[in-house]
C-alpha positions as CSV (number, residue, x, y, z in Angstrom):
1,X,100.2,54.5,63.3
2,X,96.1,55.0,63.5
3,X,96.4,55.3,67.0
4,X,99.3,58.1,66.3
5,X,97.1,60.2,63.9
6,X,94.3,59.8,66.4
7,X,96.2,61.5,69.1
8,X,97.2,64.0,66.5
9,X,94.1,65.1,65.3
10,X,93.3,65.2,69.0
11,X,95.9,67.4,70.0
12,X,95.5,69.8,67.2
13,X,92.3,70.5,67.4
14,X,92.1,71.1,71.0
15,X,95.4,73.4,70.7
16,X,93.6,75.3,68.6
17,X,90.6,75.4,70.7
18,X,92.4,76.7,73.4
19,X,94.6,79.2,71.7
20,X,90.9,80.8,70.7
21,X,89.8,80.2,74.4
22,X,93.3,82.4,75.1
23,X,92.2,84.9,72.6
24,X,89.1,85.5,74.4
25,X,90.1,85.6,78.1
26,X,92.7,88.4,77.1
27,X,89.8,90.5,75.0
28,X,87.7,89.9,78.1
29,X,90.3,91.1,80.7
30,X,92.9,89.2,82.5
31,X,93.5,88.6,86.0
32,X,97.2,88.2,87.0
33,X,99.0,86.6,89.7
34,X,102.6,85.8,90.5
35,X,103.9,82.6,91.2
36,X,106.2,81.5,93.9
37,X,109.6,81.6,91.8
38,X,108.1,85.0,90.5
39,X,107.3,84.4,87.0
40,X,103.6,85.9,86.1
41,X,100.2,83.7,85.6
42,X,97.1,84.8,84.1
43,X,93.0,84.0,84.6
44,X,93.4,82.7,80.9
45,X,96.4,80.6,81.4
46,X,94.4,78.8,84.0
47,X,91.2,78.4,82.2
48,X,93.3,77.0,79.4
49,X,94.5,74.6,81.4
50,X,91.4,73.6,82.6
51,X,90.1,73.3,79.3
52,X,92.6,71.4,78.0
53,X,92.3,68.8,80.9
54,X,88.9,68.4,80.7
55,X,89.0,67.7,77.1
56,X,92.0,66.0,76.5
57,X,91.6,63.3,79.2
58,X,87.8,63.3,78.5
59,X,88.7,61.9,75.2
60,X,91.5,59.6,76.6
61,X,90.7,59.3,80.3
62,X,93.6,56.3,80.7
63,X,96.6,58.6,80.3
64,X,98.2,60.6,82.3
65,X,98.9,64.8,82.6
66,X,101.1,66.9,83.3
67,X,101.0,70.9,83.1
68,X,102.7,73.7,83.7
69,X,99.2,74.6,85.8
70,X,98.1,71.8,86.9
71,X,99.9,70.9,90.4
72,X,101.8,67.8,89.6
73,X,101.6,64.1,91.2
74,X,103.1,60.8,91.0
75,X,100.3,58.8,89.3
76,X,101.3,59.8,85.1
77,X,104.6,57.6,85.9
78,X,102.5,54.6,85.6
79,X,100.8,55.8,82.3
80,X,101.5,54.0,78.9
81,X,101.1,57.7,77.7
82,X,100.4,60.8,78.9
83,X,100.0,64.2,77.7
84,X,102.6,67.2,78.4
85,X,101.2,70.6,78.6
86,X,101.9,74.2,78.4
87,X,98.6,76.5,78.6
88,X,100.1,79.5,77.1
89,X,103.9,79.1,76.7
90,X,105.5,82.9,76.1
91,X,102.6,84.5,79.1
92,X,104.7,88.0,79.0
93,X,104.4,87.9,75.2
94,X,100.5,87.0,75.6
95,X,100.0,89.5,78.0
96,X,101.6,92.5,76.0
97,X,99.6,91.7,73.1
98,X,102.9,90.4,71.3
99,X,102.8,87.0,68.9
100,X,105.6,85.2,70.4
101,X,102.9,82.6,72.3
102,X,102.0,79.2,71.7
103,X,100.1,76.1,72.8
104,X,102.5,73.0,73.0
105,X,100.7,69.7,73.6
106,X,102.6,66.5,73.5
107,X,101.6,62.9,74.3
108,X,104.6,61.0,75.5
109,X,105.6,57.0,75.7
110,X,108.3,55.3,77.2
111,X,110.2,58.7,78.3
112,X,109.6,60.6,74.5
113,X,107.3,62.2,72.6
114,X,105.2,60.2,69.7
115,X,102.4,62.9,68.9
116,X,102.7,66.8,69.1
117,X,101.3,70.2,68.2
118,X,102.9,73.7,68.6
119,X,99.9,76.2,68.1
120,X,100.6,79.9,67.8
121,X,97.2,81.6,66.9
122,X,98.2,85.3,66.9
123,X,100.8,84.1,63.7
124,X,98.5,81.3,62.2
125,X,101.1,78.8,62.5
126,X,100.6,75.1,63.6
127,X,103.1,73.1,63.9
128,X,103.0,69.2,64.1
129,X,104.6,66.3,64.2
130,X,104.4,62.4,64.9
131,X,107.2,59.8,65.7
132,X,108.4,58.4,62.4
133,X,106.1,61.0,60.3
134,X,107.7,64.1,60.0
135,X,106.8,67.5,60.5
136,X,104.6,70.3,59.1
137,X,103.9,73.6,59.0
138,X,100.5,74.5,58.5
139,X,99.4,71.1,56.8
140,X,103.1,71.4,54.5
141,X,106.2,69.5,55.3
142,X,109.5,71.5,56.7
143,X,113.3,70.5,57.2
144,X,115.7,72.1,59.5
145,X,118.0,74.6,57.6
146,X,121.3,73.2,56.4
147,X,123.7,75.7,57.6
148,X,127.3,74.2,58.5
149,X,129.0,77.0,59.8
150,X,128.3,78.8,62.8
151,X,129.6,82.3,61.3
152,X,126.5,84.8,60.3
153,X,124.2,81.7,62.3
154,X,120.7,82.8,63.0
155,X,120.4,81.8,66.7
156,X,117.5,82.1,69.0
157,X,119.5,83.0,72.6
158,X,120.1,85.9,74.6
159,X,123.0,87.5,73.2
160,X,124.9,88.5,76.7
161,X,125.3,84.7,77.6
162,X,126.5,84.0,73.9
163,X,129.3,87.0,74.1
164,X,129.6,86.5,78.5
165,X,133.0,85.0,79.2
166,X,132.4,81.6,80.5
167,X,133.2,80.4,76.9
168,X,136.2,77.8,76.8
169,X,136.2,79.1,73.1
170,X,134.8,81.9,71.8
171,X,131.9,82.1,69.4
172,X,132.4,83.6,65.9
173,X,130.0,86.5,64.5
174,X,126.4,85.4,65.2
175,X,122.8,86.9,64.8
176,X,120.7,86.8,67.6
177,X,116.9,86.9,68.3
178,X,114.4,86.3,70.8
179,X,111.3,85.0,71.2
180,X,109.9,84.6,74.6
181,X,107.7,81.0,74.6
182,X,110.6,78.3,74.1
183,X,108.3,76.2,72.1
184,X,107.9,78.7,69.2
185,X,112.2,78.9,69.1
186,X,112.2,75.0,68.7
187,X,109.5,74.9,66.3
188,X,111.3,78.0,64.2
189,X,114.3,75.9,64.1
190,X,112.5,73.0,62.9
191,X,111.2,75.1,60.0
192,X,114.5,76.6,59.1
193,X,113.6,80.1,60.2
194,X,116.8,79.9,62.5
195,X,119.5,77.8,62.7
196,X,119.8,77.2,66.2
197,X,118.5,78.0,69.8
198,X,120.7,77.5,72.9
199,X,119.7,77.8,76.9
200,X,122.2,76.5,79.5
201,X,119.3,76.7,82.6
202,X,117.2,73.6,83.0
203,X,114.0,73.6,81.1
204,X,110.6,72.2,82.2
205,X,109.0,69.3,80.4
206,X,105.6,71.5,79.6
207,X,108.1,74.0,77.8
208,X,110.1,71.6,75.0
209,X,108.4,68.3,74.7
210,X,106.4,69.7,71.9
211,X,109.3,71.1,70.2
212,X,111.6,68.1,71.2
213,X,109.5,66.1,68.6
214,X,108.7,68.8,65.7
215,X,112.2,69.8,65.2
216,X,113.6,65.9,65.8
217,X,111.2,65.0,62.6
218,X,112.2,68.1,60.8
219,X,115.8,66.7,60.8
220,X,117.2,69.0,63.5
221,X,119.3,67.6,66.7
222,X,118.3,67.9,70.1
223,X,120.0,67.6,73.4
224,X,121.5,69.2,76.7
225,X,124.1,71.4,76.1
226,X,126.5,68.3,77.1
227,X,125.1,66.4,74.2
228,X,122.8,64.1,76.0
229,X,119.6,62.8,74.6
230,X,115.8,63.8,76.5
231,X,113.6,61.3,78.7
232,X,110.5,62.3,79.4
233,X,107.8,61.6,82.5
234,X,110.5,61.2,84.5
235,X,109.6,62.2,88.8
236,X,111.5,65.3,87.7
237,X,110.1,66.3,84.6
238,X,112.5,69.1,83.4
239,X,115.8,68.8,81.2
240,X,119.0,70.0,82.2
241,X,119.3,72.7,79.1
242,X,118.7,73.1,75.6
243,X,120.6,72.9,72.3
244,X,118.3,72.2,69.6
245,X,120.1,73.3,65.9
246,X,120.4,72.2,62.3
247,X,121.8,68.2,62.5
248,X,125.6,70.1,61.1
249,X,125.8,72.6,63.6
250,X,125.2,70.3,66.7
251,X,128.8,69.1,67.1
252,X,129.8,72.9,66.4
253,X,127.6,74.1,69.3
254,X,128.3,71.1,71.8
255,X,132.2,71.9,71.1
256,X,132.0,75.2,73.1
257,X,129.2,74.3,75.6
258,X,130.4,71.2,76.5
259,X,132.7,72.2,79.2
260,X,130.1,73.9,80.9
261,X,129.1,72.5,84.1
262,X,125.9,71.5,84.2
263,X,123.5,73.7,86.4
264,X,123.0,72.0,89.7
C-alpha cells in the first residue's frame, strides 16, 4: 500500500504540474495541428506530454508509458507497471477556453489500474483514487449516486445516439449532457454529479484508465456496453465502448445495449 500512495502522490502532483504547464502554453499562444484521423493537437498538448514523460519516468524510470502523444511501442508490455496518459483530455474544450479538460494519469498492473488522478485545473477539481482505497474529490471521499431507475437519469451521452433507432428497447425520459474530455464524464459519475455516461465507439486506454479506477472505488460499475470487464496494456490499448453508471443502473443500461454489435 506505501508503494500505492507513492505512486499517488506522484501522479497528483505532476497532474497538477502539468494542468499549470497547460494553463501557460494556451496564455502564451497555441500552435495547432491536425492529426491523421482528423481530431486537433496543440503546441501545449505536446509539451505536456513531454513533461509528463520526463518527470514521471524520471522518478520511476523501470515502468513503462503510454500516451495519447507519445508514438506507441511494444516494450510497456513487459512492464510490472506502467503509466497511462492523456496530456490534455477534452483539447476542443481547452482550446475554446471552456472547463471541460483534464489530466488523467494512471499507473496500471497486471491489465488494471492501481493508482490514478483525474486533474481538471480550470474547475479546481482533483480527482483520485487507489485500488482498495477509494476515491476523492478534492482530498474528501465520494460515492456514485444511488439512482435505480433510469427515468429522469442524468446521463453524460450525446442525445441523438440515446433517442436514434438502433435501440432493441427504447429508453425512457432521460437528461442529457455533455462534456467533451471522457475522463471528466467518468470522474462526474464517480462523484454522483450524473448517473451515468454511455459511448458505443471504442475508447483509447489514455482516455478512461483514469476514470476506470476513480469511479470503480467510488462504487460505480464499469464495462463495455456488452457488460465485459477492462484489461489494460494490452498490444491494443483501447476498449471496445463505455458504460460506466451507478452499480443499480448497470443491468438497466446493459439490458438495451447489449444487443448491439460490437464496433468492428
Amino acid at each position: 500500500m506505501n508503494a500505492l500512495a507513492d505512486d499517488l502522490d506522484l501522479i497528483r502532483e505532476a497532474a497538477i504540474a502539468a494542468g499549470a504547464l497547460a494553463v501557460a502554453e494556451r496564455e502564451a499562444g497555441l500552435k495547432i495541428w491536425s492529426k491523421s484521423g482528423g481530431s486537433p493537437v496543440t503546441s501545449a498538448d505536446l509539451a505536456v506530454d513531454a513533461f509528463l514523460k520526463d518527470r514521471l519516468l524520471g522518478a520511476r524510470p523501470d515502468y513503462g508509458w503510454l500516451s495519447e502523444e507519445t508514438p506507441d511501442g511494444a516494450e510497456r508490455l513487459s512492464k510490472a507497471r506502467v503509466f497511462v496518459v492523456d496530456p490534455i483530455d477534452g483539447t476542443v474544450a481547452f482550446m475554446k477556453g471552456k472547463p471541460w479538460w483534464c489530466v488523467p494519469i494512471a499507473v496500471v498492473e497486471d491489465g488494471r489500474p492501481v493508482a490514478a488522478v483525474i486533474h481538471a485545473p480550470m474547475l479546481n477539481e482533483t480527482f483520485e483514487a487507489t485500488l482498495g482505497g477509494g476515491a476523492r474529490l478534492n482530498g474528501r471521499a465520494i460515492a456514485a449516486s444511488d439512482a435505480d431507475t433510469l427515468d429522469d437519469a442524468a446521463v453524460l451521452a450525446d442525445a441523438r445516439l440515446m433517442e436514434g433507432p438502433q435501440w432493441p428497447e427504447p429508453w425512457p425520459e432521460m437528461r442529457f449532457e455533455k462534456r467533451n474530455a471522457l475522463a471528466y464524464r467518468m470522474a462526474l459519475v464517480a462523484a454522483g454529479a450524473f448517473d451515468a455516461t454511455i459511448a458505443l465507439t471504442p475508447k483509447w486506454d489514455w482516455d478512461v484508465c483514469a476514470g476506470a479506477l476513480i469511479a470503480e472505488e467510488a462504487g460505480a460499475r464499469v464495462s463495455d456496453h456488452h457488460g465485459r470487464s477492462w484489461v489494460f496494456n494490452r498490444p491494443d490499448p483501447r476498449q471496445a465502448s463505455l458504460v460506466c453508471s451507478a452499480p443499480a443502473l448497470h443491468p438497466l443500461i446493459l439490458r438495451r445495449t447489449g444487443p448491439i454489435p460490437l464496433a468492428p
